[in-house]
C-alpha positions in Angstrom: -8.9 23.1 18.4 -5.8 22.5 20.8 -4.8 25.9 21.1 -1.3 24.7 22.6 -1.0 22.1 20.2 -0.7 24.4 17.6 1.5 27.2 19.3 4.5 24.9 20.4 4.1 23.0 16.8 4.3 25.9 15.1 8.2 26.9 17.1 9.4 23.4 15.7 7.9 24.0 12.3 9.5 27.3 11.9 13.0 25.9 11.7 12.1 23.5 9.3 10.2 26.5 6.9 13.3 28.4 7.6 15.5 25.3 6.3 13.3 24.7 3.4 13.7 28.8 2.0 17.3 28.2 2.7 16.9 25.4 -0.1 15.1 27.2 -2.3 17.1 30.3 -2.0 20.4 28.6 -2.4 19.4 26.3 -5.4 18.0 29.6 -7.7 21.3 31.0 -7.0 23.3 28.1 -7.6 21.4 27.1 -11.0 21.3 31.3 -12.2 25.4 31.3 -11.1 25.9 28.0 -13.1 23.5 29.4 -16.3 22.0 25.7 -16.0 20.3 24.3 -18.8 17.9 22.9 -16.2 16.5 26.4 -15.2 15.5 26.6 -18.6 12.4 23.9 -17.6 9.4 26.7 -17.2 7.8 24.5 -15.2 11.3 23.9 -12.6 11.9 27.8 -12.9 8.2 28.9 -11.8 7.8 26.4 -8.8 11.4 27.3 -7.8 10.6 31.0 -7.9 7.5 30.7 -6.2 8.7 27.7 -3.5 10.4 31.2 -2.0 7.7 33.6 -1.3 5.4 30.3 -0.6 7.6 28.9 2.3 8.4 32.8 3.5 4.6 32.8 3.7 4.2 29.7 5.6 7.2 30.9 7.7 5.9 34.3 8.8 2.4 33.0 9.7 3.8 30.2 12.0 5.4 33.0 13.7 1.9 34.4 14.3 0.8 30.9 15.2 3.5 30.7 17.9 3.0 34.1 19.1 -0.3 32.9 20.4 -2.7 33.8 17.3 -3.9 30.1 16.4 -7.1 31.4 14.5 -8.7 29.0 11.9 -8.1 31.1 9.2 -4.0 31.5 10.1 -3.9 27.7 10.6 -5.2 27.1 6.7 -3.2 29.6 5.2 0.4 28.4 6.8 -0.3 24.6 5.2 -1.5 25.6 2.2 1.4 27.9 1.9 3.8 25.0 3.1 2.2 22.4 0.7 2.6 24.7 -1.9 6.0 25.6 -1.0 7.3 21.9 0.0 5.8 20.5 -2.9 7.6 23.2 -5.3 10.9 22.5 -3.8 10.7 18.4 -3.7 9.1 18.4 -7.7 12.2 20.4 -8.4 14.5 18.2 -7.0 13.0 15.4 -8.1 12.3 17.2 -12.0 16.6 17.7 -11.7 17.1 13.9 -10.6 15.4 12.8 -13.5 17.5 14.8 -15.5 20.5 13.6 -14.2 19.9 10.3 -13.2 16.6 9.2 -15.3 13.6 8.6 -15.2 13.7 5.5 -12.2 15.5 7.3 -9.9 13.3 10.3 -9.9 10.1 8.1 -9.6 11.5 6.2 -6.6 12.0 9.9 -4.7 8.5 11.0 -5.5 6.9 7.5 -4.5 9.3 7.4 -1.6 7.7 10.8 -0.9 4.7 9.9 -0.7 4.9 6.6 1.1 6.8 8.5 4.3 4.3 11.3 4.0 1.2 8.6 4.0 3.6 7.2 6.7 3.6 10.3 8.9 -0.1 10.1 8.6 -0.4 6.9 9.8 1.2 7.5 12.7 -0.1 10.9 13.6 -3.7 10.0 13.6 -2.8 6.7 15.1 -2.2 9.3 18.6 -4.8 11.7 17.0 -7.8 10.6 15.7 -9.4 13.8 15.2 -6.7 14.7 12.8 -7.5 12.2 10.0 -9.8 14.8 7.8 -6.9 17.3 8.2 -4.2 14.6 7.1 -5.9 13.1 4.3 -6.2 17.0 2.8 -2.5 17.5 3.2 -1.4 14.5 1.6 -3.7 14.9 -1.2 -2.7 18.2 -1.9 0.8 17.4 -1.7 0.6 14.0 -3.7 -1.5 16.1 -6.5 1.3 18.5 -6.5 4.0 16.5 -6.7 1.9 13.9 -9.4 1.2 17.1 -11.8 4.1 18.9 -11.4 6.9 16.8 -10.7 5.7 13.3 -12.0 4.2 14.1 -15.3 7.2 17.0 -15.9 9.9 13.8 -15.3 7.7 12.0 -17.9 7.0 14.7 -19.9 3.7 14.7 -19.7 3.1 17.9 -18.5 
């Protein structure tokens, strides 16, 4: 484990948690303010809800990571966190294009998703051979996530 590696990635990846709860945070508000018939989806209220205290999670254990506390067990819980919290966020926006837009549009963003995250895969373990174990769990995860509760919710499987 590249103990540097992980401390100066985890100073970038705090802005982006940081944006992602902003998201989250902002879009309950505006759908509760609005009394949207879209927040009354179960399934888009519950990942919303729990996107928050997901992506604060994921937030406040990079800071640990960047602080110089890069143990194994930190390192799993801030992606699966993330995953989690990412996941929640893009299947609700993608659940709310589909209402708005249909069906189409919402399946191109979460196949679009996917192909930049397989993407950003790719090219990390292109420089980073070690890393492809760790890749192929994230995008797994995040594809299951994102298949179950996004995809099949859009159409209305799930």
């Amino acid at each position: 484990m590249d103990k540097t590696y992980y401390i100066e990635n985890s100073k970038h990846r705090l802005f982006v948690n940081l944006f992602l709860l902003s998201v989250a945070i902002s879009a309950f508000f505006i759908l509760v303010s609005r009394n949207s018939e879209y927040i009354l989806q179960k399934i888009v209220l519950v990942q919303l809800v729990l996107s928050v205290p997901l992506l604060l999670s994921s937030t406040l254990s990079q800071c640990k990571i960047a602080s110089g506390e890069t143990g194994k067990m930190w390192l799993i819980f801030t992606w699966i966190t993330f995953c989690f919290g990412y996941a929640f966020i893009t299947n609700v926006i993608g659940v709310f294009v589909g209402n708005i837009a249909g069906v189409g549009l919402s399946l191109t963003f979460f196949i679009t998703s996917w192909l930049l995250a397989l993407t950003y895969s790719l090219i990390e373990v292109s420089y980073r051979k070690a890393r492809l174990k760790e890749r192929l769990a994230k995008d797994l995860l995040f594809i299951l996530l994102q298949l179950f509760f996004g995809v099949f919710v859009v159409l209305k499987i799930f």
